[in-house]
N, C-alpha and C positions, 0 to 999 in steps of 0.2 A: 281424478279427485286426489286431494292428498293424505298422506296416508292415517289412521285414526290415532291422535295423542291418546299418549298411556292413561288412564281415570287420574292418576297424581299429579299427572302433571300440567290438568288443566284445572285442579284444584289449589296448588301451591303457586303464589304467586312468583313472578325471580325476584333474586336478592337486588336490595334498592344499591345503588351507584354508592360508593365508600365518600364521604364527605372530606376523610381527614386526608392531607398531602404527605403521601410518601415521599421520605427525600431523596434527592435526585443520588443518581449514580456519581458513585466515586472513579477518579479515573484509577486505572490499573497500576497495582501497585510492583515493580521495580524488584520483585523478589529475589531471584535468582541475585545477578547482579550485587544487590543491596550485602546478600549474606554472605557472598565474597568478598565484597571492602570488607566487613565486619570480621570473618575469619581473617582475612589479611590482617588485620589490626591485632587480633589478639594474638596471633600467631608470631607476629613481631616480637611483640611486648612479651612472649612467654619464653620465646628464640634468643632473648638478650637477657632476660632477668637474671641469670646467674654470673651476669659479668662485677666486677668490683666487688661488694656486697653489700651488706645491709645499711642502708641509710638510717643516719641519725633519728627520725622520726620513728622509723619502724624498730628500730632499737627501743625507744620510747614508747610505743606501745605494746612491745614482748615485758617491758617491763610493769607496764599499767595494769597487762593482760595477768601477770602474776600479782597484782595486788587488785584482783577484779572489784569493784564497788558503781554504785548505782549510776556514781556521778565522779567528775572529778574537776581539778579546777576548772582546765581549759576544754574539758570535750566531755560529753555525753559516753557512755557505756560501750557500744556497738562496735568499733572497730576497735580497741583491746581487747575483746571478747573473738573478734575475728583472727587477731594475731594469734593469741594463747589456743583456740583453735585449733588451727594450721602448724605450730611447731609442737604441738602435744601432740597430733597424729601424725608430723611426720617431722622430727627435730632436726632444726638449721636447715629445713629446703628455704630456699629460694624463691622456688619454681614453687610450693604450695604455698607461701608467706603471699606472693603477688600473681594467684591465679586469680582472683576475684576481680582485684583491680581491673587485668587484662580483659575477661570476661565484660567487663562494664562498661570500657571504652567500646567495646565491640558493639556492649548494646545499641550506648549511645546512636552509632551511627545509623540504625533502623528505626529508632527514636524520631529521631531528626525526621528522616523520610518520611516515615509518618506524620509526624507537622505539617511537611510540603506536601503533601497528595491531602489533607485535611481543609488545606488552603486553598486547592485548586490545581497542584500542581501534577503533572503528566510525569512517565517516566524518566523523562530528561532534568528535570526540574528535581525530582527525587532524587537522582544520583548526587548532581550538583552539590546539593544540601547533603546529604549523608556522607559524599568523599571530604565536605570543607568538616565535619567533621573528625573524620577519619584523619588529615593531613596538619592538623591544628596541631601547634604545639601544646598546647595547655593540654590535649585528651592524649599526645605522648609523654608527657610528663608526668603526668594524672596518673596514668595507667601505668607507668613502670614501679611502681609503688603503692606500697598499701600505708595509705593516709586518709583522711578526711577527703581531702581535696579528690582523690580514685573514684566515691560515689556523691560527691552533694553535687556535682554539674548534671548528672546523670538523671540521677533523682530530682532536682528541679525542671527537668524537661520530661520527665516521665509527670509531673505535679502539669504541666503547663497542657501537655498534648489534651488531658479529657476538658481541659476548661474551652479550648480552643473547639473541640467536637461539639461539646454542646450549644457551644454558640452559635454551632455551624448550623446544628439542626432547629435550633431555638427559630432561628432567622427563616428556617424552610418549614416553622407550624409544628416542628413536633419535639418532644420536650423530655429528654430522658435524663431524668434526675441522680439516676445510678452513677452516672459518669463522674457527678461531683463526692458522690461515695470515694469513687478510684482516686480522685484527687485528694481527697483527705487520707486515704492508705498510704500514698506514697507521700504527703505531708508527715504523717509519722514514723514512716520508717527514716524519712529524710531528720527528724529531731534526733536520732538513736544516731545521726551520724553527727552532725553539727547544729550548734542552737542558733543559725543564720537563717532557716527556711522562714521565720517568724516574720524575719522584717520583710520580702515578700506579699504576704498575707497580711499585713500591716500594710503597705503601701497599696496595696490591690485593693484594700475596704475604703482608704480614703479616696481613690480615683474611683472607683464604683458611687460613693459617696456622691461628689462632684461631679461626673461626669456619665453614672452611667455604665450600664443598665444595670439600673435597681432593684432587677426582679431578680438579678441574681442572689442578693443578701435576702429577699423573700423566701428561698426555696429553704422549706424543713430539713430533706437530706443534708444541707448544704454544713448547717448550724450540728447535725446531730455526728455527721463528720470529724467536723470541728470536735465537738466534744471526744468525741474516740478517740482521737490526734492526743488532744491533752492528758487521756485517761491514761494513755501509754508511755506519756511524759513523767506525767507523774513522778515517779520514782526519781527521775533524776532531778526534777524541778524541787522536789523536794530537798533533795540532799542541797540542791545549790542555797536555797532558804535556808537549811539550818546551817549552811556553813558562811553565810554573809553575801551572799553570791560574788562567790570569784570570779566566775567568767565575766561580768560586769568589767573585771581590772583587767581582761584582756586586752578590749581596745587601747587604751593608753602604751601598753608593753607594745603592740603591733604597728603602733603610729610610731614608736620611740627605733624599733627594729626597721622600718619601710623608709626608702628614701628615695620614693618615687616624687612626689610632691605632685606638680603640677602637672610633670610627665604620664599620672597612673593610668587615665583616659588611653593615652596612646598606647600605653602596656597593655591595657585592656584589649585593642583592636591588633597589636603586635601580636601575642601571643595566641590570636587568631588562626596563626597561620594566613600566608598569599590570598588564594582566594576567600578564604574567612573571614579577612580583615575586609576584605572589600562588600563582601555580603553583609556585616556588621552594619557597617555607616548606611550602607544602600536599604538594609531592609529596616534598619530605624528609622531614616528618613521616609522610605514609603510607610510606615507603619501608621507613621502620625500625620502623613499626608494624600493618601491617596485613597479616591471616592470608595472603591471596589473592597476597601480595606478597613472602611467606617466601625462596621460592628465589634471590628478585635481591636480597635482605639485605644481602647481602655489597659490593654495591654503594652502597647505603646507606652504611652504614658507612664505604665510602673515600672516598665525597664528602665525610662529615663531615672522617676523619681529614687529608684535602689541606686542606681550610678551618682546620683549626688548624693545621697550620703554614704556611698563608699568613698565618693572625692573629699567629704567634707569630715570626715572619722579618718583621713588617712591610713586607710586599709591597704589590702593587697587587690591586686590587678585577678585572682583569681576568684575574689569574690564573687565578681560578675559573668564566672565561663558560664554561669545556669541559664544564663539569657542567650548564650550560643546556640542553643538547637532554635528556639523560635527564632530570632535572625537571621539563621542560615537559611531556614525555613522560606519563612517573608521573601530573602534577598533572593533564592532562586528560583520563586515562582515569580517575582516580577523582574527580576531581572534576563533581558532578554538576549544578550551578548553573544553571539557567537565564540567569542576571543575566550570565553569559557572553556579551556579544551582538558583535553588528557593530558597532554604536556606540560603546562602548570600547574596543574594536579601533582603532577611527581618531581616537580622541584620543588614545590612545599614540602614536599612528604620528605624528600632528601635533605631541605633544610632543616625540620623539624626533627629529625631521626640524628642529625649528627648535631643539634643543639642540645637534645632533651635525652638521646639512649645514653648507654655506655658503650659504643663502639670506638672511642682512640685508645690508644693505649694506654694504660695509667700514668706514664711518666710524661705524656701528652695535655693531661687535663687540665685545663686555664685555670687559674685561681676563682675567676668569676663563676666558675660553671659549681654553685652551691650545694646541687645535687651531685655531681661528680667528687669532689671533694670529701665531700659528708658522708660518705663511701667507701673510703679506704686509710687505712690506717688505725681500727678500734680495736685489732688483738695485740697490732704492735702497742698503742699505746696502753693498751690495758696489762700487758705485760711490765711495761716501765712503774704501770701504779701501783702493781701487786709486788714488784721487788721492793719497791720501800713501803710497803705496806709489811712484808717480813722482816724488813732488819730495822723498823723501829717500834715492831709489834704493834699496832697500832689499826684501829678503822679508817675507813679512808671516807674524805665529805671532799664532793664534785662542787667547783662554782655551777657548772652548768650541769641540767637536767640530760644533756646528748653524751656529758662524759659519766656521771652517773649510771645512764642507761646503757652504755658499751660498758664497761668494769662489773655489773650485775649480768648482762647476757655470757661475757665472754670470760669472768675471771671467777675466785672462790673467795674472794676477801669481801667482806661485810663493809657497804657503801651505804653511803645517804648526800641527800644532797637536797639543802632549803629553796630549789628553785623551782617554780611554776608547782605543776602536780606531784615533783618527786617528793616534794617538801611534807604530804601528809603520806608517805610510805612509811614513816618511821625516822628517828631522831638517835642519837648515842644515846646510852646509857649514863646513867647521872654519874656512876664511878669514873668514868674516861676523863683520862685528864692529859691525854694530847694525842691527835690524830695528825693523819699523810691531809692534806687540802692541795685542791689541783686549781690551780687556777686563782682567779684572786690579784687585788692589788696588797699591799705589804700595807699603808696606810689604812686601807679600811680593815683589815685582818687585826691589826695593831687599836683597836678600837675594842675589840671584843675579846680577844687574846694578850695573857701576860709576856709570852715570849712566841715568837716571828721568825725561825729559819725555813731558808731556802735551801734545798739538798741536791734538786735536780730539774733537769729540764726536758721535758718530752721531743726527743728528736726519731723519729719512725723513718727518716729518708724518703715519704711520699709525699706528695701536695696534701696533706690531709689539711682540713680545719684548724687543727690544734695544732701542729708546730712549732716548738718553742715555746710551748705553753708551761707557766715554771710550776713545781711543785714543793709545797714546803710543811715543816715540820712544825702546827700548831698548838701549844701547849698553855694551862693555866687559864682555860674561860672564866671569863668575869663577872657570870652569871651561873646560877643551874641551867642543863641544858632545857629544861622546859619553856625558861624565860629567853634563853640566847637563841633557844630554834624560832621563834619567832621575830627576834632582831636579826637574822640570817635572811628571814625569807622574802622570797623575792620574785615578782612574778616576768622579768627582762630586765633588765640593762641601761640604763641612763646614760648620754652621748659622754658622760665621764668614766663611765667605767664602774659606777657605784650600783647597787641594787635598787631596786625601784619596786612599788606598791604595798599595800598593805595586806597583813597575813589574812586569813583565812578565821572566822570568829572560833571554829573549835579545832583545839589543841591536836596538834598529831602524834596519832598513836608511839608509846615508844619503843 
């Protein structure tokens, strides 16, 4: 006979079979491996960053970071707050100015992988996609510097990965709305870096719109996200409103400065990197065509629709690296290639590394290499401004915001300069009645000024940007400086040489 059930257990009935579908298993995710590229990448990027020095941009924002404000023309708060940071707690590193960056590229490439294993992809598929990041030039270039450009690719594929999850589990019955929380967090940390994650979310509500799936604009998390994103904006959407919104006159300056035209497309899959470039096309084209890959359609689509209007605003080719980690994604879980190896893996990374580091030697660096260039030469020429800045007693006013921001990091003579965001740092004083001006054409200076000499000319002996850049001695403004800082300012360059856009609605401080 068998043996007598406990009295409980022939009174509790068993628990009834679970209705709801757990979703399936993920394949195994590529760990080890994955955080090797990842250290290799930052490791690079921390291993070079002391060569040449400080780039014009990061000049720009050591300078932003000492005039901290919520908003400024062309960029949100976040990374001048990151620069002032980094050289308050450790002055003129380098190595701390662009550890963050490094750090970020790194992420990226686990980022990525996690895309591809979201998608379906197996350990091979996961490398694939995290080393085309790892190898791209746009996240060597990204990452050797502390700019915008360091975290918004990063951050938009950290935006991209929980929309991609929930889809995934939406599709297998089960439905975690937290996920679009996470997307909305790195939505706002993504505005504190650049106010581009919008158009994004802008293109993603219209293809949602038309295409599908509509239960995502249903979800409450989704909306209340949303609102957080903005609440954290705030401060600086604010400031952009009371000042006219300037970042508005950026497009125009970026179109005026970009002279990719027709070519930007290709930049875009060029600065790819080898295998990246090839994942790009391959996994847009499956994205928006193949059956297995219906439900993240949608996503397809806004990649395309953000790429036509970065064609059609003639923008920069790095607008679009955010769309990197999902394409690499897509292109190495379906793309099936063998020809995929190790070894074109590290002629990318060879090409990328001696296009985008600093490894030639300075009297080596091409004229075109922008980054390289932008580099070297800002104590010698700051030195040149501060000499006539003593022997004709005199403040010095930069045409451009990069010579402004080198002469304020590297020199002790009181600078200003009407261009882009330097232009609300402060103005001369109404007594001044002639400064050093660097840069500049004589015709347009002669517009605004009584008397027009020229005294010197910046020669440093490096390839720098400004070479030969004249400097002259401007006396007699034709206005108070309250009303001539505002005919000064300028937010780029016109293909003539003359300033371009309109100031800013409130006055800068003086």
């Amino acid at each position: 006979m068998p043996p007598a059930l406990d009295e409980r257990s022939r009174l509790v009935p068993p628990p009834a079979p679970s209705t709801a579908a757990a979703p399936s298993a993920l394949p195994a995710l590529a760990t080890r491996p994955l955080l090797l590229i990842a250290a290799a990448v930052t490791g690079v990027l921390l291993l070079t960053s002391g060569r040449y020095g400080i780039y014009a941009d990061e000049l720009y924002f050591l300078a932003a970071g000492h005039h901290l404000d919520w908003g400024y023309v062309d960029q949100p708060p976040l990374v001048p707050l990151i620069a002032l940071l980094a050289d308050t707690a450790f002055p003129g590193s380098l190595l701390a100015l662009r550890l963050l960056p490094a750090l970020a590229a790194g992420a990226g490439v686990v980022l990525t992988a996690l895309l591809a294993r979201e998608l379906g992809g197996d350990r091979r598929a996961q490398l694939l996609a995290g080393g085309a990041w790892a190898v791209a030039g746009q996240t060597l270039g990204g990452g050797h510097m502390l700019a915008t450009v360091s975290f918004d690719p990063v951050l938009w594929t950290a935006v991209l990965w929980p929309l991609v999850r929930w889809v995934r589990l939406r599709e297998q019955g089960v439905r975690q709305d937290r996920l679009l929380l996470a997307a909305c967090a790195c939505t706002a940390l993504a505005m504190q870096v650049k106010l581009l994650i919008p158009v994004l979310w802008l293109v993603l509500g219209l293809v949602l719109l038309c295409t599908g799936p509509r239960s995502l604009l249903r979800r409450p998390l989704l909306w209340a996200g949303a609102a957080g994103a903005l609440l954290t904006a705030a401060p600086t959407l604010w400031w952009q409103a009371t000042h006219g919104w300037p970042q508005l006159s950026m497009g125009e300056a970026v179109a005026a400065e970009s002279s990719f035209g027709v070519l930007l497309l290709p930049a875009v899959v060029l600065c790819a990197g080898i295998p990246g470039g090839v994942l790009v096309c391959f996994g847009c084209w499956r994205l928006l065509r193949a059956p297995e890959l219906r439900p993240y359609r949608f996503l397809g689509w806004t990649v395309l629709g953000v790429a036509v209007l970065v064609a059609l605003t003639e923008s920069r080719p790095y607008y679009l690296a955010g769309a990197y980690g999902l394409l690499f994604a897509v292109g190495a879980v379906q793309l099936r290639a063998r020809w995929f190896s190790a070894r074109l893996y590290a002629v990318s990374a060879l090409v990328a590394v001696v296009a985008t580091l600093p490894v030639l030697p300075v009297g080596l660096i091409p004229r075109f290499d922008l980054v390289g260039t932008g580099s070297v030469g800002w104590p010698e020429l700051t030195a040149i401004v501060e000499r006539n800045a003593r022997e004709h007693a005199a403040p010095v006013i930069a045409e451009d915001y990069w010579v402004a921001s080198a002469v304020h990091h590297y020199g002790r003579t009181e600078v200003h300069s009407a261009s882009r965001g330097y232009w609300a740092f402060g103005r001369p004083a109404e007594h001044v009645r002639s400064a050093i001006y660097v840069g500049g054409r004589r015709d347009f200076l002669l517009r605004h000024f009584g008397s027009v000499r020229r005294v010197d000319t910046v020669r440093t002996g490096l390839p720098s940007l400004y070479e030969g850049t004249p400097v002259w001695v401007v006396s007699e403004p034709r206005r108070p400086w309250e009303l001539l800082w505002r005919d000064l300012w300028h937010i780029g360059l016109r293909h003539d040489g003359t300033p371009s856009g309109a100031p800013p609605a409130v006055a800068a401080d003086g």
